[in-house]
N, C-alpha and C positions, 0 to 999 in steps of 0.2 A: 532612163534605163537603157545601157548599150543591149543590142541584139546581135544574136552572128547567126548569121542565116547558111544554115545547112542543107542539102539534099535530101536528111530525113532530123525533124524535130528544130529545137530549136535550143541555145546558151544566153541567157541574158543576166547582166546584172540586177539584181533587186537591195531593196532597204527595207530591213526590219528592226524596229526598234531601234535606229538611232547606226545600226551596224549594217553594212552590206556583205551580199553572200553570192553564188551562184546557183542559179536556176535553170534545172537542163528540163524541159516539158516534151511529148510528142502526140498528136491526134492517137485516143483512143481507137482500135480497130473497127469499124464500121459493124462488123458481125457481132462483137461484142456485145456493142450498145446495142444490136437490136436485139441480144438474148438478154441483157440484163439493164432494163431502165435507169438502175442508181448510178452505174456507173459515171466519173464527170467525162465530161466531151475530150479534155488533156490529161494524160497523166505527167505529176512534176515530181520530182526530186531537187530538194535543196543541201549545196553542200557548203563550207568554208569556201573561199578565194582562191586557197593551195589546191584545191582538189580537181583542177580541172581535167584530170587527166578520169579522175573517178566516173565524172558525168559523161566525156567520150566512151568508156568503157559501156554503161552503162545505156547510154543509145543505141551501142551498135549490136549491144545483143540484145533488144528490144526489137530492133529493126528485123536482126535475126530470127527469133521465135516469131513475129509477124508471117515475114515470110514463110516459114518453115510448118507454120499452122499449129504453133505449140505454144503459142504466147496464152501468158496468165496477170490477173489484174494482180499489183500488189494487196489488195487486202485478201484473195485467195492465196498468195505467196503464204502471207504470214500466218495463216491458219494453218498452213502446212510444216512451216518451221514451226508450230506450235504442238501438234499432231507427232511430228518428228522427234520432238524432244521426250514423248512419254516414253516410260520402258515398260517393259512385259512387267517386272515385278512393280513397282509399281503403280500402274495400273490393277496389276489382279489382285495388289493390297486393300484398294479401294473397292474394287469388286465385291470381297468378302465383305467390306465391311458394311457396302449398303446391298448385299444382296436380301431380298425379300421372297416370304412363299409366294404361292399363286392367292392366296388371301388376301395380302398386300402388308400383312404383318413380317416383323424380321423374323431370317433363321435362327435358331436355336445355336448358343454360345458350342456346343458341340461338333455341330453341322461345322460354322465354321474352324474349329480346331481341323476338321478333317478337310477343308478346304488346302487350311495351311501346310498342314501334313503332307500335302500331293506336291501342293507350291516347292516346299524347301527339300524336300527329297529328290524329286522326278522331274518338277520343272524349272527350277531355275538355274538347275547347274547346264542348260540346255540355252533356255530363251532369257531368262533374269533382267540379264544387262541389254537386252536389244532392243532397238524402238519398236514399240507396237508395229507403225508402219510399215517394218523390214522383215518382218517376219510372211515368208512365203508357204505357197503350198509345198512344194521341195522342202523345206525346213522341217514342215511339219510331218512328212512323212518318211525324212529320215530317221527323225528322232523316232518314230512308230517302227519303224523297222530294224533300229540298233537298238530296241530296250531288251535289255537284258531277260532270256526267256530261257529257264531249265529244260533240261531234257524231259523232267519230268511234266512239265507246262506251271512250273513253280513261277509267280509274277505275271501270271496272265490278267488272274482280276488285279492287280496292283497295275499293270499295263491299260486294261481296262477304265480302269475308276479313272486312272491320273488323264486318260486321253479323253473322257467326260468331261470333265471341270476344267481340262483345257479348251474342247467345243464351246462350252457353252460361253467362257472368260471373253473367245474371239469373236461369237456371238452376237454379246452386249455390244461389244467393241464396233461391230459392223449394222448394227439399229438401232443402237440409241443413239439421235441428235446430242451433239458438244456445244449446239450455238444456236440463237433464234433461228436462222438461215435453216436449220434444219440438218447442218452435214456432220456424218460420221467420223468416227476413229477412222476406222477402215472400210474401203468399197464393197468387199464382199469376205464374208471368212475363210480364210484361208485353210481351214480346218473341217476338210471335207472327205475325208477317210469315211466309208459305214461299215462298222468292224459288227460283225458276226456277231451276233447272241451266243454267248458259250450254253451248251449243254449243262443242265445242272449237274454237277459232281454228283451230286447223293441227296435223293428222294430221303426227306423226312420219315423218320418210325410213328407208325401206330404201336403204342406197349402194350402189353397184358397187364391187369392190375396185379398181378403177382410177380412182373419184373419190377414194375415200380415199389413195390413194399420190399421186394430184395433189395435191390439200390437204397431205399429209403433206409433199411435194417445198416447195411454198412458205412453211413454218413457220420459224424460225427453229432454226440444226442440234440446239442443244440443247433443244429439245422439240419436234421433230419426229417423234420416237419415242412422244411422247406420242398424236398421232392413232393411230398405227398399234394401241399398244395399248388404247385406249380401244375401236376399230372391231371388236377382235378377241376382246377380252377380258371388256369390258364394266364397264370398273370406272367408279363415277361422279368426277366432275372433283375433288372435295375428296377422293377418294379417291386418286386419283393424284397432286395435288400433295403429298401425305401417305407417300408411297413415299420407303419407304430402302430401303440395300444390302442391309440383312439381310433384306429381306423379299422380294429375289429370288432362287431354288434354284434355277441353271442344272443343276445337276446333276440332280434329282428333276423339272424343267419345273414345278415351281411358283411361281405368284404370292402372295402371302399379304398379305391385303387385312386390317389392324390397326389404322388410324388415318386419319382425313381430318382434315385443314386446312376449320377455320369463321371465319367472319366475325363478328363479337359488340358489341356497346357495351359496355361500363364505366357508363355511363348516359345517360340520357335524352338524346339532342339532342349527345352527346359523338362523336369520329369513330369508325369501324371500325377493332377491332384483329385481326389474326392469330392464333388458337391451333389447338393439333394437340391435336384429342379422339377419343373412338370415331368410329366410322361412326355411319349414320344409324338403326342400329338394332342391336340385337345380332346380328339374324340375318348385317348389315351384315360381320362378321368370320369372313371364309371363306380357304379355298383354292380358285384356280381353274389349273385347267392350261394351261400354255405351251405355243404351238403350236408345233413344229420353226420353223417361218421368222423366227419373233423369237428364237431363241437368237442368235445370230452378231451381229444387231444389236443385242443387249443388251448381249453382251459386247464390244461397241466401245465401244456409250455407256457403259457402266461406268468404261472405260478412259481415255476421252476426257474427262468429263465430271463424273463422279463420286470425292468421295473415297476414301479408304481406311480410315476408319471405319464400324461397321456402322449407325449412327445418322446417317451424311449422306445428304441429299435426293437422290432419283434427279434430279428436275428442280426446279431453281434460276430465279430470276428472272435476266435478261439483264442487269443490272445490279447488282453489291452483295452477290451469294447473298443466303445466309438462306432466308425462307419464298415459296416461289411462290403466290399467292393464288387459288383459282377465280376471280375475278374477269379477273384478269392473264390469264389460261391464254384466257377465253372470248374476251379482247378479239384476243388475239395469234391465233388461231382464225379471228375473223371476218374479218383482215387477210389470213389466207392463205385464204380461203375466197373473196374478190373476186378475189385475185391468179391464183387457178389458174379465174377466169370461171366460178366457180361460185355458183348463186345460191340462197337461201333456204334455207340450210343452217346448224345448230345444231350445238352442242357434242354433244348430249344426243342428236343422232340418230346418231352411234356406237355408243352403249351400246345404242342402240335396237336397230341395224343386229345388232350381234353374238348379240344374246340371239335375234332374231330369225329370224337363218341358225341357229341351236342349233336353234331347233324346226322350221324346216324339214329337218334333217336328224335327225327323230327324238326329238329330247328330252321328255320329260315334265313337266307342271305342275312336278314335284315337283323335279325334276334344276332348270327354268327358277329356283327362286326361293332354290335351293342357290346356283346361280353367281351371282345377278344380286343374292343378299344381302338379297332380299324376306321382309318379314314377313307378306303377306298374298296367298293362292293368286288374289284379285281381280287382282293387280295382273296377274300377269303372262297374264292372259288375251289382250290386247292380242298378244301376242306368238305367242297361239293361233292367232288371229284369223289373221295373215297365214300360218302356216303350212297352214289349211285351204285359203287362198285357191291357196298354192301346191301343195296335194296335188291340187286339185282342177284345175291347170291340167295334171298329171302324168295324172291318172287320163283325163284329154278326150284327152291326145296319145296313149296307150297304145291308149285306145277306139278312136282313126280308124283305128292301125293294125292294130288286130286284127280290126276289121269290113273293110279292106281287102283281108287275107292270107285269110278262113277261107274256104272254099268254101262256100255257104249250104246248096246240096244235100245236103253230106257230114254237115253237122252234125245230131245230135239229140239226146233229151233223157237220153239213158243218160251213167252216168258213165263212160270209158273205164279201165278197170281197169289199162291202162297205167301210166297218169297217174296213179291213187288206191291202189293197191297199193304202188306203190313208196314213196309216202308219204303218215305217218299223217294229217299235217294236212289235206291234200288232202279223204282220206274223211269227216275230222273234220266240216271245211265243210261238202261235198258233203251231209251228213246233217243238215245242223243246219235249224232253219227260218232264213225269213229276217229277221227280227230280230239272231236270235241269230250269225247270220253276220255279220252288220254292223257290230253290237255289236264282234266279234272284228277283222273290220280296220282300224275306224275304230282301234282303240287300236294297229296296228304302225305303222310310219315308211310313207309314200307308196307307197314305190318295191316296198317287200316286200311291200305289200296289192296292188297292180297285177302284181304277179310271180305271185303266189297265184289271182289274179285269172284269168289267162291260161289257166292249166292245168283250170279247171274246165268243165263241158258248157256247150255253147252259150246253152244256155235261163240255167243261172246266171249266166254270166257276166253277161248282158246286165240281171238281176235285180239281182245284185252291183252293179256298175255304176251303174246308173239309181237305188241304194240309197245309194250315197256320196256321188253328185253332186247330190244332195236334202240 
């Protein structure tokens, strides 16, 4: 085997299989080998006979990244040219399609429609075609800064959601291992904007049950039932168009919440079709109980309206049966929502409304997110929230009147053995500090901590009191 001995590396002839070739090799970098043991001692490159000019090429910019402290082993090259070749679309097609909850189950056929929706609208007429790799923090925060934003703040949640599912796409991209070795898509995400929590536009309604039966009066007859039980009940709208017969128990008063109606694509850019999937969550498939006043009207619309198999829709479209769409349901909604001269009122502040009167009259986190099919004790804080507002308008009217009725002379600071003798909670309070009193009625319903309230000596009461309304 000829050798031609150079000043860095080395060209020699070799024979493989019957044919010879040239062989350019050079001592792997000393630092190298001591960060990465696999490395071999040479790295070679074999070319044809003609190429000699390929493997002079090919040493002296070896020789060069040596020196320059930039050299890379060929099998990191080629993970990189590997890495290089992905694109944003892509990749974020594969994204969706193995994205999982935090369970470790996949998203819902939905979730990803709305993945896609952000992809072909908002991101890839941007990033699409470009290598994962090449995508920079500049990039990404132009494209944040030239999204199209109305004067009025029109496309803000649409700016919002799409720069979400972009974070997180670049994300995966930059923690999840592509190879045993353990290495990333990308070093770090380049998608490091923290955009502002928008203010909520519009605090949900508490209704009176006489706007709801207004509404309810101008709906058309065959889903007119539907406000009533949505105000009552609290089921969401793809939940209720998703009700059949079997899933109403007149006899036991229960609802049994199994299936919503979604909205989906088939694909990109193709129209919306109708399917009946789970709820919106597992917790989503509950019982909830039927109040006495919608039995009699159930069983009319059953009769009226509904067939005679356990598998036909409680509420049908006004045209053609078949599947009644949330869409349909919100639109037919908002027509009786003008007609009965009512304004700025939603689908969604029914459900509000219901879950809402539940915890003013008592209910617990835990009871709120059983009926309401919540997976997350966050959510239904919201619902907490008005019911303090209400204990606390309960606890001020109790106050006027019991600083109006007591005699201030008569009162003092003994416990009336009356009152605490005859029962234990009474002395239980009466004894506790106050912390620990407070602690105890903040956790009963309004009416029974104001009742508790009453019976205690003057000095607590007023301690009590001035304790809740804090």
């Amino acid at each position: 085997m000829a050798r031609t001995r150079r000043s860095f590396g080395a060209i020699r002839t070799v024979t493989k299989k019957g044919r010879q070739y040239l062989e350019g090799s050079y001592p792997t970098p000393p630092d190298a080998l001591a960060g990465d043991h696999s490395l071999p001692k040479r790295i070679t490159k074999t070319v044809a006979p003609d190429r000699s000019g390929e493997l002079e090429e090919w040493l002296r910019q070896a020789q060069l990244s040596i020196e320059l402290g930039t050299w890379e082993s060929p099998a990191k090259k080629k993970i990189q040219r590997q890495r290089d070749s992905i694109t944003f679309h892509d990749y974020a097609e594969r994204w969706i399609d193995e994205r999982l909850k935090a369970d470790g189950s996949p998203i819902a056929e939905t979730t990803k429609n709305k993945y896609r929706e952000h992809l072909r609208i908002h991101l890839d007429p941007t990033f699409g075609n470009k290598p994962m790799t090449s995508i920079s923090v500049t990039d990404v925060e132009n494209w944040y800064r030239t999204f199209p934003i109305g004067e009025d703040g029109t496309n803000t949640t649409a700016r919002r959601r799409a720069y979400a599912t972009l974070h997180a796409i670049l994300r995966t991209a930059s923690e999840q291992p592509i190879n045993p070795q353990g290495d990333t898509l990308l070093d770090r995400n380049p998608a490091r904007l923290r955009p502002k929590n928008p203010k909520r536009r519009r605090e949900p309604k508490v209704l009176e049950p006489e706007t709801i039966h207004a509404i309810a009066d101008m709906m058309p007859e065959r889903l007119a039932l539907a406000v009533e039980i949505a105000g009552q009940l609290d089921p969401r709208e793809g939940e209720i168009c998703g009700l059949q017969r079997q899933d109403i128990d007149l006899e036991n008063h229960v609802l049994h919440i199994r299936r919503a109606v979604k909205q989906v694509y088939d694909r990109p850019g193709s129209p919306r079709r109708l399917i009946v999937g789970d709820p919106k969550s597992e917790q989503g498939k509950r019982d909830i109980p039927i109040f006495d006043n919608l039995i009699e009207p159930l069983e009319r619309h059953l009769r009226r309206f509904v067939g005679p198999k356990p598998d036909d829709f409680i509420f049908t479209p006004q045209r053609g049966g078949g599947i009644l769409s949330p869409q349909s349901l919100r639109n037919v909604f908002g027509k009786a929502v003008r007609k009965a001269k009512q304004d700025d009122i939603t689908f969604h502040d029914l459900r509000h409304t219901a879950l809402t009167r539940m915890a003013e009259h008592g209910a617990s986190p835990g009871e709120l997110m059983a009926w309401g099919g919540h997976a997350d004790i966050k959510t239904v804080s919201i619902y907490q929230q008005h019911s303090a507002s209400h204990a606390k308008q309960v606890v001020q009217r109790v106050d006027r009147t019991i600083t109006a009725s007591l005699d201030e002379s008569a009162a003092d600071n003994m416990v009336n053995p009356a009152n605490t003798d005859a029962d234990p909670i009474i002395t239980a309070l009466a004894g506790m500090d106050d912390e620990a009193r407070t602690l105890v009625l903040k956790s009963m319903p309004a009416e029974q901590a104001v009742g508790l309230i009453t019976r205690l000596p003057r000095e607590l009461q007023v301690r009590a009191m001035t304790a809740l309304l804090s």
